[in-house]
Structure formats: structure tokens, C-alpha cells
KOLGUPA-977587 format. One record per residue (C-alpha): residue number from 1; x, y, z; residue in one letter. Coordinates in Angstrom, 2 decimals. Layout:
@n NUM; x X; y Y; z Z; res A
...
REM end
This chain:
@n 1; x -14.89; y 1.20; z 25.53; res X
@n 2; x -18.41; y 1.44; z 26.11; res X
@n 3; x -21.05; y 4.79; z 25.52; res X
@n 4; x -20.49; y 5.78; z 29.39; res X
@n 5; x -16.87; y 5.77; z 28.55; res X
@n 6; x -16.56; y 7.66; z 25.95; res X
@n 7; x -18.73; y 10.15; z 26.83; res X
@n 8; x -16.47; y 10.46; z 30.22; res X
@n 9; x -13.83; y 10.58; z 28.00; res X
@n 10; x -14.94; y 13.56; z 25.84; res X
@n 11; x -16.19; y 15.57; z 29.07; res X
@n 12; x -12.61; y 15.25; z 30.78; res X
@n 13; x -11.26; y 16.26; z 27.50; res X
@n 14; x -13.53; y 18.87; z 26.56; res X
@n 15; x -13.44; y 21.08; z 29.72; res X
@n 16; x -9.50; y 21.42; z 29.29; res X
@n 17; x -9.02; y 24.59; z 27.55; res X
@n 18; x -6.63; y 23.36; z 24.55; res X
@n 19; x -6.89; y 26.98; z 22.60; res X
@n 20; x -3.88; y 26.89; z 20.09; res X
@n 21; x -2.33; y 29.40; z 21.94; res X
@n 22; x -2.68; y 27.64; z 25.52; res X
@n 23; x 0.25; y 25.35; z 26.03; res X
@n 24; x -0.26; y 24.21; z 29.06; res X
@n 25; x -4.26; y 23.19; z 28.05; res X
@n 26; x -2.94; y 21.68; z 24.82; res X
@n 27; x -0.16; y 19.52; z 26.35; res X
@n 28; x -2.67; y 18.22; z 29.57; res X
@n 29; x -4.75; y 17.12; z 26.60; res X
@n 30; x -1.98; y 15.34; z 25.02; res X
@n 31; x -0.69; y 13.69; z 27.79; res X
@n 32; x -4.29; y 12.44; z 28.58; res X
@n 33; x -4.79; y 11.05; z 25.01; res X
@n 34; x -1.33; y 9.79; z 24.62; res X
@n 35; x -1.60; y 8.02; z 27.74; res X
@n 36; x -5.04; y 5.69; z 26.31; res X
@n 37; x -3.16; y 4.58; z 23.18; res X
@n 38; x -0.32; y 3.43; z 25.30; res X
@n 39; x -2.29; y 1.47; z 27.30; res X
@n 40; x -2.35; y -0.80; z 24.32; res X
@n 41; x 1.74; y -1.01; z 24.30; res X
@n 42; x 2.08; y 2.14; z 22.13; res X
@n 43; x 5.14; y 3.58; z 21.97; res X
@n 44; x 5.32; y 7.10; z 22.87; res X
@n 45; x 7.79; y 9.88; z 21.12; res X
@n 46; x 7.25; y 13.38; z 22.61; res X
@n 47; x 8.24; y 16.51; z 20.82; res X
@n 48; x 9.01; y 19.46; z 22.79; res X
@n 49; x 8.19; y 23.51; z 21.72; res X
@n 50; x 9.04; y 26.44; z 23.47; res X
@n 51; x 5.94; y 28.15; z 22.86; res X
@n 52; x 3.12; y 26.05; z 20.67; res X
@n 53; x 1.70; y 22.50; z 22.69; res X
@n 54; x 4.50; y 19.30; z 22.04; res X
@n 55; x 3.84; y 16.93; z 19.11; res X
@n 56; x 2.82; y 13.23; z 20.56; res X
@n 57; x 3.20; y 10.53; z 18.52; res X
@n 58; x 2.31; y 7.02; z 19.15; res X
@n 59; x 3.37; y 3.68; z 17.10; res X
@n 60; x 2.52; y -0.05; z 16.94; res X
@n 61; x 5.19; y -1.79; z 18.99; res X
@n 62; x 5.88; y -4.33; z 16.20; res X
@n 63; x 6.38; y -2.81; z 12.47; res X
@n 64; x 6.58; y -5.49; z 9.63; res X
@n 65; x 8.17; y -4.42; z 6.63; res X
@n 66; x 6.10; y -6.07; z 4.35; res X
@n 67; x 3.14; y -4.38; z 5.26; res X
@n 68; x 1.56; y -1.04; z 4.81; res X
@n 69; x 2.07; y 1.17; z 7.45; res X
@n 70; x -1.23; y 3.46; z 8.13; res X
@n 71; x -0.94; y 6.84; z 10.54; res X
@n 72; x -4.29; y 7.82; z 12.04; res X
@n 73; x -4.06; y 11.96; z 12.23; res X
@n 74; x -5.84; y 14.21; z 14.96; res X
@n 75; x -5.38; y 17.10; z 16.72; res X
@n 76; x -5.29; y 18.55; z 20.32; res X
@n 77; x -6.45; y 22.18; z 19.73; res X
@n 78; x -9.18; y 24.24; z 19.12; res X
@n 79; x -10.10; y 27.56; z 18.47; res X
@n 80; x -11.26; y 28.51; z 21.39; res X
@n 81; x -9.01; y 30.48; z 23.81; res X
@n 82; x -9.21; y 30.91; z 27.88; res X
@n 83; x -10.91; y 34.08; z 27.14; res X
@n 84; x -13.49; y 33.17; z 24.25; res X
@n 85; x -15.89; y 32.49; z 27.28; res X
@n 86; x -16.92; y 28.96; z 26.10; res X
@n 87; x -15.80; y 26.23; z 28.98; res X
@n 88; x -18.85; y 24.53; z 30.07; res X
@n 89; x -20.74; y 21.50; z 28.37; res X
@n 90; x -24.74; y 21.03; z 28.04; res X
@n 91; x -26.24; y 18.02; z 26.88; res X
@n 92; x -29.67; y 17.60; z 25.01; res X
@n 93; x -31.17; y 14.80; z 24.29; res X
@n 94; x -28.96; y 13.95; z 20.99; res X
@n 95; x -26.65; y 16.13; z 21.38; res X
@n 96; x -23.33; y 17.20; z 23.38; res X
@n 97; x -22.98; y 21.16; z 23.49; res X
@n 98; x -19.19; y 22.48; z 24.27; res X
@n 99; x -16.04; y 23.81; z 23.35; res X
@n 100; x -13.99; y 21.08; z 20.79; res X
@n 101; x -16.66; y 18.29; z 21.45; res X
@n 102; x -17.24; y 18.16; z 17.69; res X
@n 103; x -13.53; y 19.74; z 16.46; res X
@n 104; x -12.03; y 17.24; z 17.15; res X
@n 105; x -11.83; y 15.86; z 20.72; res X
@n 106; x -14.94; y 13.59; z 19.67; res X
@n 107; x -12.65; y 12.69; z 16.73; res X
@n 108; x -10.10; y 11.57; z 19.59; res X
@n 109; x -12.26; y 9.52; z 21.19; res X
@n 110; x -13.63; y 7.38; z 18.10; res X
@n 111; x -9.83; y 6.99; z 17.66; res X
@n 112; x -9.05; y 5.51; z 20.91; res X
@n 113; x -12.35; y 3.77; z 21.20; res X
@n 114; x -11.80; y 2.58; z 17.93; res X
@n 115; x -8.08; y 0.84; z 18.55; res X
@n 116; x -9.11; y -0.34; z 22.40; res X
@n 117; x -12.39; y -2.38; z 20.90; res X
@n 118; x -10.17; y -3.77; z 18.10; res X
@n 119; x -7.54; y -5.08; z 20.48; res X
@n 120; x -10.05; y -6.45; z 22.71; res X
@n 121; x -11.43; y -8.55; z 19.64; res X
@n 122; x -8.19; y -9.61; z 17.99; res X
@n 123; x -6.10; y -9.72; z 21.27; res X
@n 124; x -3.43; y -7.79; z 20.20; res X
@n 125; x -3.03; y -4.09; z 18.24; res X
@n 126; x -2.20; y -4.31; z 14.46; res X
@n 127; x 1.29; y -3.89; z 13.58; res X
@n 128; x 2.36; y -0.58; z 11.63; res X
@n 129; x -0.50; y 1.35; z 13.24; res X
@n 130; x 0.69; y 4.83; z 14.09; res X
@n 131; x -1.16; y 7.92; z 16.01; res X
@n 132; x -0.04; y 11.49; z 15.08; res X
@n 133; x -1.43; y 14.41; z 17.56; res X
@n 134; x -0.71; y 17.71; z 16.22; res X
@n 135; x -0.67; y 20.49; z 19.14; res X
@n 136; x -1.65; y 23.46; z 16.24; res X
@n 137; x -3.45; y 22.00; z 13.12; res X
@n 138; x -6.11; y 25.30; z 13.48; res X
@n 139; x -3.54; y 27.38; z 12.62; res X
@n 140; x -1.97; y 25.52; z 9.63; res X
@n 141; x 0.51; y 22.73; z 12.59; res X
@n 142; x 3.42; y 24.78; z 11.12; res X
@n 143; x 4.82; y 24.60; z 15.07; res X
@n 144; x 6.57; y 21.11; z 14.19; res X
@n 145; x 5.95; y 20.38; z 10.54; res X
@n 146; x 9.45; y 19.72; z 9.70; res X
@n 147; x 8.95; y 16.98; z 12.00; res X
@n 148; x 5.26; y 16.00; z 10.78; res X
@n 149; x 7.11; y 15.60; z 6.88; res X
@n 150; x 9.81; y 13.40; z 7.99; res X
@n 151; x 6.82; y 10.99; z 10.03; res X
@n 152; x 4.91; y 10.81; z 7.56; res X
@n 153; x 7.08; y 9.93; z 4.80; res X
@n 154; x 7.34; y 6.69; z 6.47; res X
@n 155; x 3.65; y 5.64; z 6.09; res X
@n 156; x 1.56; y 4.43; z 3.42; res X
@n 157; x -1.87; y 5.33; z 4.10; res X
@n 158; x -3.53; y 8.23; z 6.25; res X
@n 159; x -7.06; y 8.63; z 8.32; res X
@n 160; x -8.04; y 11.59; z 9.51; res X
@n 161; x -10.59; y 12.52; z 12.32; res X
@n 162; x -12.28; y 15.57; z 11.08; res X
@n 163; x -15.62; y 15.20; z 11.38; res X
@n 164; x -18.26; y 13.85; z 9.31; res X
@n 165; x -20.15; y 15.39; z 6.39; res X
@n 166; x -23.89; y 16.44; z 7.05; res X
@n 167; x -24.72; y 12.95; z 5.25; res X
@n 168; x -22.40; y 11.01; z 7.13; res X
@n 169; x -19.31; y 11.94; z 4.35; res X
@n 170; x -15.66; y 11.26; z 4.14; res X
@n 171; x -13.76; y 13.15; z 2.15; res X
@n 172; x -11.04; y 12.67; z -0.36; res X
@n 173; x -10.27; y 15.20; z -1.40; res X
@n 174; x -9.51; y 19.36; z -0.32; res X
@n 175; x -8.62; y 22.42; z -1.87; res X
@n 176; x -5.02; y 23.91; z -1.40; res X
@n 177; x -4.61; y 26.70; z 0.29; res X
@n 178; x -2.87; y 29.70; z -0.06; res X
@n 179; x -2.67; y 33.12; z 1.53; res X
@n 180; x -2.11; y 36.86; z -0.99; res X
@n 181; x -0.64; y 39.94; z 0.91; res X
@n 182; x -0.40; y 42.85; z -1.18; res X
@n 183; x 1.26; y 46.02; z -0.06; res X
@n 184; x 0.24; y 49.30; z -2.54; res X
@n 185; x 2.56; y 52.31; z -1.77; res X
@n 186; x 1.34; y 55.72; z -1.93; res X
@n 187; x 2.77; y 59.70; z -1.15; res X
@n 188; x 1.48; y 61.09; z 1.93; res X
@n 189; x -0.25; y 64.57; z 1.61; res X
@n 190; x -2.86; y 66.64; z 2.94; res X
@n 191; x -6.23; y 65.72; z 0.68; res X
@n 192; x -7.40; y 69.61; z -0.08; res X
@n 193; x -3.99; y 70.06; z -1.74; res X
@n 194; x -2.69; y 66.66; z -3.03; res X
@n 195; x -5.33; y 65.06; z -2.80; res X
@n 196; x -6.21; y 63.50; z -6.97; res X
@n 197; x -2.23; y 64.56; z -7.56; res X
@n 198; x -0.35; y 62.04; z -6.00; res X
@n 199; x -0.79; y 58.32; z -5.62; res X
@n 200; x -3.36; y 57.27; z -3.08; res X
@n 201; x -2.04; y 53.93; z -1.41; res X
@n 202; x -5.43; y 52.75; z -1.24; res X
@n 203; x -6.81; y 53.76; z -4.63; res X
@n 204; x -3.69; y 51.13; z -6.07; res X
@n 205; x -5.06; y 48.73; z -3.97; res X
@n 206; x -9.07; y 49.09; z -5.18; res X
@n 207; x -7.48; y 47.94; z -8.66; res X
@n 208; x -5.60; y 45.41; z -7.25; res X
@n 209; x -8.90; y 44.00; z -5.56; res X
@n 210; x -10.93; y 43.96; z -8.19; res X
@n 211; x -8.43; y 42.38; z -11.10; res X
@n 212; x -7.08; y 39.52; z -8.32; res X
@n 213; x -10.82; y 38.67; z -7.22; res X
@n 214; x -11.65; y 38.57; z -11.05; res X
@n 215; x -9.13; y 35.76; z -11.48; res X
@n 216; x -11.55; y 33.38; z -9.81; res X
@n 217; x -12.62; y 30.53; z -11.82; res X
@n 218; x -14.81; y 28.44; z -10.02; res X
@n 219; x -15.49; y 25.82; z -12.94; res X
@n 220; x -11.70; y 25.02; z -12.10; res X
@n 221; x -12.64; y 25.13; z -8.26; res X
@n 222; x -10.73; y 28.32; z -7.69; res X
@n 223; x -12.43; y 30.95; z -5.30; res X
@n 224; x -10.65; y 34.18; z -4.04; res X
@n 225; x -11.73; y 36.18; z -0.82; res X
@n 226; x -10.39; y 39.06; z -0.09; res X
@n 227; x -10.14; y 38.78; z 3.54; res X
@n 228; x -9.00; y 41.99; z 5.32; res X
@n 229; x -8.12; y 45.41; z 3.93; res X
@n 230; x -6.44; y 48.46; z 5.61; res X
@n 231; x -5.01; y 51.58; z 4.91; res X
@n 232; x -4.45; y 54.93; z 5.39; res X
@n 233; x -4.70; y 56.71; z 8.54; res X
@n 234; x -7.23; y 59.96; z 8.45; res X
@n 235; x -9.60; y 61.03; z 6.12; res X
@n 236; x -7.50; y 64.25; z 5.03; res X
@n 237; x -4.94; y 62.48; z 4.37; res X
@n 238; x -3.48; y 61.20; z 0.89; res X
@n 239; x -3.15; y 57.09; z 2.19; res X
@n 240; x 0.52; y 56.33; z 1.61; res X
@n 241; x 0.08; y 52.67; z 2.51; res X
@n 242; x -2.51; y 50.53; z 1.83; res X
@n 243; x -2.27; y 46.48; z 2.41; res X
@n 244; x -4.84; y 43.15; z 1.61; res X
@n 245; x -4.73; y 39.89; z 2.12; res X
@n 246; x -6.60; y 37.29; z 0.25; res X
@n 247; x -7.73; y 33.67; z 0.87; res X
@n 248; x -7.25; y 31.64; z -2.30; res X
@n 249; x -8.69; y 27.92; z -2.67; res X
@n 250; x -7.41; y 25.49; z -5.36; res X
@n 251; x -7.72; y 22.33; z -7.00; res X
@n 252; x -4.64; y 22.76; z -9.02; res X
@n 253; x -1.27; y 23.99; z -8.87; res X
@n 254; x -1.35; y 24.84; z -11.97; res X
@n 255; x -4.26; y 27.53; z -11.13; res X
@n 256; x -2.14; y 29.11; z -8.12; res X
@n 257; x 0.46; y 29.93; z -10.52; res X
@n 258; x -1.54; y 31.34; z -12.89; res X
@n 259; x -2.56; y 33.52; z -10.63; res X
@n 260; x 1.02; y 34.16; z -8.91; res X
@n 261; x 1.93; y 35.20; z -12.63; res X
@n 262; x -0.65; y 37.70; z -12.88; res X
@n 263; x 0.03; y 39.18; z -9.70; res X
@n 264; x 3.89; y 39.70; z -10.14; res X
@n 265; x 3.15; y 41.61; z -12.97; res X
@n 266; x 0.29; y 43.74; z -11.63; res X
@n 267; x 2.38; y 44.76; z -8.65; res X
@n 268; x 6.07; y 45.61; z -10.76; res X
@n 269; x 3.86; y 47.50; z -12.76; res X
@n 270; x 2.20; y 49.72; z -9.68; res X
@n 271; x 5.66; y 49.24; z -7.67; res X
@n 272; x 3.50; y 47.37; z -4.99; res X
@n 273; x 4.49; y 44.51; z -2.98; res X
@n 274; x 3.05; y 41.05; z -2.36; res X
@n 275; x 4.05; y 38.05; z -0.65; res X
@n 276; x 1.93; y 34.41; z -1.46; res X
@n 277; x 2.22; y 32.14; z 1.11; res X
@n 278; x 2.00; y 28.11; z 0.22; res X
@n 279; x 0.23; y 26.87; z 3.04; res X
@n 280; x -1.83; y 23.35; z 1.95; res X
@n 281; x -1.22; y 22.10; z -1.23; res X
@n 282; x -4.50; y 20.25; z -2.25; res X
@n 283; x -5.03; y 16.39; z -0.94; res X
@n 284; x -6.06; y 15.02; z -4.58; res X
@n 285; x -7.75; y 11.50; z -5.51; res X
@n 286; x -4.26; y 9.49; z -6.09; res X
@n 287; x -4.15; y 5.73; z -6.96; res X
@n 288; x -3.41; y 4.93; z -2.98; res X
@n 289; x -6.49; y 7.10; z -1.77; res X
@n 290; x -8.75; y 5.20; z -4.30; res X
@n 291; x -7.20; y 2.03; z -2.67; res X
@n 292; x -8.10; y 3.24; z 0.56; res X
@n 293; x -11.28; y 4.02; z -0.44; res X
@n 294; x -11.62; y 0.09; z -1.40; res X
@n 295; x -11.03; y -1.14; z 2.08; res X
@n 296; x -13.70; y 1.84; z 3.33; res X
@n 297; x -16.35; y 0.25; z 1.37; res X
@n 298; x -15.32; y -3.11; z 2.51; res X
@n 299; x -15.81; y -2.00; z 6.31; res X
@n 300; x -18.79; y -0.32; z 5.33; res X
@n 301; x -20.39; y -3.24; z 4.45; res X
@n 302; x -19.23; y -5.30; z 7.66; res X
@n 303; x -20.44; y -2.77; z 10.27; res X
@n 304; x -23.77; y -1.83; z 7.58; res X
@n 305; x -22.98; y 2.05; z 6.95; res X
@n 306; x -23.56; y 3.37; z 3.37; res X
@n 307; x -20.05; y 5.52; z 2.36; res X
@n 308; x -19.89; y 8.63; z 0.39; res X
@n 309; x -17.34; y 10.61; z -0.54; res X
@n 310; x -17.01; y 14.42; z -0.81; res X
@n 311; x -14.43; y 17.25; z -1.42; res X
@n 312; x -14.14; y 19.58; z 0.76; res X
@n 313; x -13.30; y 23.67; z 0.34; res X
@n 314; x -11.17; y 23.48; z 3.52; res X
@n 315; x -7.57; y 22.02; z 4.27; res X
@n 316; x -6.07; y 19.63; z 7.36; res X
@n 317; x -3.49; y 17.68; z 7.78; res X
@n 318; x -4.28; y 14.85; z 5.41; res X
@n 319; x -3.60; y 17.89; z 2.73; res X
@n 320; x 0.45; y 17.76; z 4.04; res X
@n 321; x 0.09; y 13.66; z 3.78; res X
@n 322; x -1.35; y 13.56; z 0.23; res X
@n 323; x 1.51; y 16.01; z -0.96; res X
@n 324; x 4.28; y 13.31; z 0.39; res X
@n 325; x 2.39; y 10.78; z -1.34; res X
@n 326; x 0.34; y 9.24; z 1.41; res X
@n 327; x -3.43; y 7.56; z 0.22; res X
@n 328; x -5.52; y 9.82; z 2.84; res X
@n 329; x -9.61; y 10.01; z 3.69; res X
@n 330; x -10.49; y 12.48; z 6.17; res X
@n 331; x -13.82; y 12.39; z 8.15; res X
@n 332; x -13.39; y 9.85; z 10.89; res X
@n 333; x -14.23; y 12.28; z 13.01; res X
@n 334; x -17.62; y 12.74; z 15.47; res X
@n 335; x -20.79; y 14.27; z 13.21; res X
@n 336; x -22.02; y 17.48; z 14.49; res X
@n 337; x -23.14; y 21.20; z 13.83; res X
@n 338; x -21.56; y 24.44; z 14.22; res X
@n 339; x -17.93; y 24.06; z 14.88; res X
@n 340; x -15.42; y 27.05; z 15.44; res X
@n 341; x -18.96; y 28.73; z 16.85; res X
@n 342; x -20.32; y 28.74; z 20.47; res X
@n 343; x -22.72; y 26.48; z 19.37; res X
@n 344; x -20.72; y 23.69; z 18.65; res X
@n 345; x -22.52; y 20.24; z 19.23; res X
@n 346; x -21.93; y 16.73; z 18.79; res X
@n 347; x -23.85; y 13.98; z 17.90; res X
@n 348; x -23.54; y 11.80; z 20.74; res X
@n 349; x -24.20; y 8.10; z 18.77; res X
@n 350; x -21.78; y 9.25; z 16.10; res X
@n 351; x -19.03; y 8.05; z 18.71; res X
@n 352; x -20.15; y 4.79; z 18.54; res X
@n 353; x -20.64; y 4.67; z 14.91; res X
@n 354; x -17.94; y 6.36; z 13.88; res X
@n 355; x -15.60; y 4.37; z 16.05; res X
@n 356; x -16.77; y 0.84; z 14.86; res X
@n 357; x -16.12; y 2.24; z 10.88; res X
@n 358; x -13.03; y 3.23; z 12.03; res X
@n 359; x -11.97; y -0.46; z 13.83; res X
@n 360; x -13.34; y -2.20; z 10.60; res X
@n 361; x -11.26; y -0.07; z 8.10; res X
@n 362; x -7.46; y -0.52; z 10.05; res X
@n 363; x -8.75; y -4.31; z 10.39; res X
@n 364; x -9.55; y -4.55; z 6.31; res X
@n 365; x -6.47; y -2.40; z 5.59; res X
@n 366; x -4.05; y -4.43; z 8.07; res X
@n 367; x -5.30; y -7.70; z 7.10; res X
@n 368; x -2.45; y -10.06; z 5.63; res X
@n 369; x -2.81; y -10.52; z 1.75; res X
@n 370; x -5.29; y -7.53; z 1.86; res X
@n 371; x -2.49; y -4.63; z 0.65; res X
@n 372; x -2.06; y -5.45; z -2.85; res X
@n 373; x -3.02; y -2.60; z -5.38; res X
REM end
């Protein structure tokens, strides 16, 4: 695939409204993209939902057992719904402007750019090269991730096609995330009589705030946010319910317990409620991710791009890979500005770029005699 192509490509892509919420945007995109890889003799599995887009997965049509098996990860969705308003593209002179161009439909074209220049070199597609193409990753891909577990407990290494840092990144590693409700319970009253003599709802939860935030520790590379807060109903009113949720990043499991610990307490203690929901368990620097990050260096140098590393605050799906034991960099994806914003934008030669890392690193990974650790 050439520049032209791609860039039709990503424009045929990008004005198809795959919100995570529209099915019938998300699976047109799918079919599209599922349809490129298997015009290099990929094998297509669909998986059906009722109400989220279908899961598409592609595989090598030869697997050889004594060879690592790598799963290149994207997604079809964005974040921007039929009624956000932002449909059309605009192009500057470096730049593609649009809904998804940068998050991550440019990611989808490196990867099928990527795989249709490397079988036009070698004549034939790597064996054990798989394509994952999750219909709901913005909202956490919980729509199939039963299936996503079971697929990729049968690979060895992962690349992801988020996109690139400001400085050209990849990352290896993300925070965990997880996701505090607290409910505080109060007794209703009317304020110029009750009010100060029974419990406000949302007076419980003020403490609450203020001793979870404080359990931060950012030298560990935990961070807290308290996200959204409600309660009570009219100002003359004693609140009897009062609710907040918090957004918790991690490092370590270790730290998320901690805090767990203190919250159980807190809450028996002011007979509140809280719920803490798992969602990403950090994607940490294991011995297969440093090995991965061998043969990234080694492409590097054949295609003459300098590679960094970073960590990165935020989760994906290479953070579900890393916790079944997969070696996983993220980044493969376009480089760009401003995503989950209306002013998204792309950098259009990062297709090119990106694409040709990409080829080099399955091609150093997949090489016979080149998997030892």
C-alpha cells in the first residue's frame, strides 16, 4: 500500500460513524478492515453481540508450534457518537482533521499497510500472526472479554496500535485501573428542624472524599480523582443519600488493596456502601515485554527510527494481555494531537512511518532462530 492508499483507506474508514454505542457503524467498520487482512489468506472468526459491535479476529493460515505466536490488537470504536456532531474530515497541510483518524482508525491502517507491504516483500504472510479487533475497547471491551482472555492466552507476544507518544514513544508499560463507588446513607428531614441533628448523606460523604483522595501516593504512581459526586435533592432538605465515584490509577496491586482495606473500614464504620470495580490491572515491564522490546530496537535500526519507551497513566487492551502473561508494547498506532476532542488530527506521514516499524518488528520477531530469550 502506497500514501494515496492509505489515506483512501482512513477517509472510507473515518466517515463511518463507529461510536461504541453504534452497532451498525462499528460492525461496517469491521467488516471493511477484516476484509484487507483476508486478502492476505487470513482466516476470519466473527463473534456475534446482541447489542455492542461483533469481535473480528483474523489469524495466519499456517501456525507452527515451535514458534512464537504474536497478536497485533486494535480497535473499531471511538468516542464519538451519531450525535456528537463530528462526521466530516479537513486536511491541512500535515495534518488529517476528523473523527477516529488518530484513535485508532490510523492505527488500523499502519496495521494493514504494515502486513500487505511485508507480504509483498517476503511473498507470503508470517505464520502465527494474529489480528484482534475489539468492537468496545473505549469503554473498557468488556462486550466479549471472556472471549478476548481465552484468544489471547494462546499468544506469546502483543502490539498494540494506540498511537504514538509526542516524541514518537511506545509504551510498556500502564497503570491499572480501577473504579470507587461509595454510597453514604443519611435520614431525610426538613433542614430548619433536623437539620445538624441527624446524619446528612452528603456530609458522610465530604469525609469520605477527603480521607480516600488523601490515600494518593504518587511516588508509588498512585493518583485518585474523584470523578462525580451527587446527592441530596433540595436545599431544605437533610440529604439522605449521597454517592461518589472515584478514578484510581496504579502501578501495583499491592497499592489497590491498600486502599480497598482502608475503605472497607471507613464505610462499616459510617454504615456506607462501596463497590471497587477491577477494570485493567496494570501492563508491567515482564521478562517477555523486555524481549519484545529487543526485536523493537532491532527494527528500529533497519528502517532508521530512534525508540523510546514510556509509561503511560491510561489503560488498553495490551493491559488485559500483560495480565495473562503476554510480552506487550503499545504505540503502533498513527501520531497525532487531541484525541477524544473535536480536534482530533493525525499526522499524515506517521502512516508511513509507523507502518514500516511495524513490518520490521513482526519480520525480526517471526524470524526463524530469532525467538530465543
Amino acid at each position: 500500500m502506497n500514501d494515496q492508499q492509505s489515506m483512501e483507506l482512513l477517509h472510507q474508514l473515518a466517515l463511518i460513524n463507529s461510536g461504541t454505542d453504534n452497532k451498525k457503524g462499528v460492525d461496517a467498520v469491521g467488516e471493511i478492515v477484516s476484509a484487507k487482512f483476508m486478502e492476505l489468506g487470513m482466516k476470519l472468526r466473527r463473534f456475534a453481540h446482541a447489542h455492542r459491535g461483533d469481535l473480528f479476529v483474523l489469524e495466519s493460515p499456517v501456525i507452527r508450534p515451535n514458534m512464537p505466536r504474536l497478536l497485533i490488537s486494535g480497535h473499531l470504536d471511538t468516542v464519538f457518537e451519531p450525535h456528537s456532531g463530528f462526521t466530516t474530515l479537513n486536511h491541512s497541510q500535515d495534518y488529517l482533521h476528523g473523527p477516529g483518524v488518530l484513535d485508532m482508525k490510523g492505527g488500523l491502517v499502519i496495521a494493514i499497510r504494515a502486513l500487505h507491504n511485508l507480504h509483498k516483500t517476503i511473498q507470503i504472510l508470517p505464520a502465527n500472526i494474529g489480528v484482534v479487533l475489539s468492537p468496545d475497547e473505549e469503554v473498557g471491551s468488556l462486550a466479549h472479554r471472556d472471549v478476548l482472555a481465552k484468544l489471547y492466552s494462546n499468544y506469546d507476544y502483543g502490539l498494540i496500535l494506540e498511537g504514538a507518544g509526542n516524541d514518537w514513544e511506545l509504551c510498556n508499560e500502564r497503570k491499572g485501573i480501577a473504579i470507587l463507588t461509595i454510597v453514604c446513607h443519611g435520614e431525610a428531614g426538613h433542614s430548619g428542624y433536623w437539620g445538624n441533628r441527624r446524619t446528612n448523606a452528603i456530609d458522610v460523604l465530604a469525609g469520605h472524599i477527603t480521607s480516600i483522595v488523601g490515600l494518593a501516593n504518587l511516588q508509588q504512581g498512585t493518583s485518585i480523582n474523584t470523578g462525580v459526586v451527587s446527592g441530596g435533592g433540595k436545599i431544605n432538605v437533610v440529604a439522605d443519600r449521597a454517592e461518589a465515584q472515584f478514578d484510581i490509577r496504579y502501578i501495583s496491586t499491592k497499592e489497590l488493596d491498600r486502599i480497598e482495606e482502608f475503605v472497607q473500614a471507613s464505610c462499616k464504620k459510617s454504615n456506607s456502601d462501596y463497590k471497587l470495580d477491577r477494570l485493567f490491572g496494570p501492563m508491567n515491564l515482564s521478562s517477555k515485554t523486555r524481549h519484545l522490546m529487543y526485536h523493537l530496537q532491532q527494527a528500529g535500526d533497519k528502517v532508521g527510527q530512534k525508540i523510546v519507551f514510556e509509561r503511560r497513566g491510561s489503560a488498553s487492551d495490551g493491559n488485559l494481555m500483560s495480565s495473562l502473561g503476554l510480552g506487550v508494547v503499545d504505540g503502533f498506532g498513527a501520531k497525532g494531537y487531541d484525541h477524544h476532542t473535536k480536534k482530533e488530527r493525525m499526522l499524515k506521514s506517521s502512516l508511513s512511518m509507523r507502518a514500516a516499524l511495524l513490518s520490521a518488528t513482526i519480520e525480526s520477531i517471526t524470524k526463524p532462530g530469532q525467538n530465543d530469550e
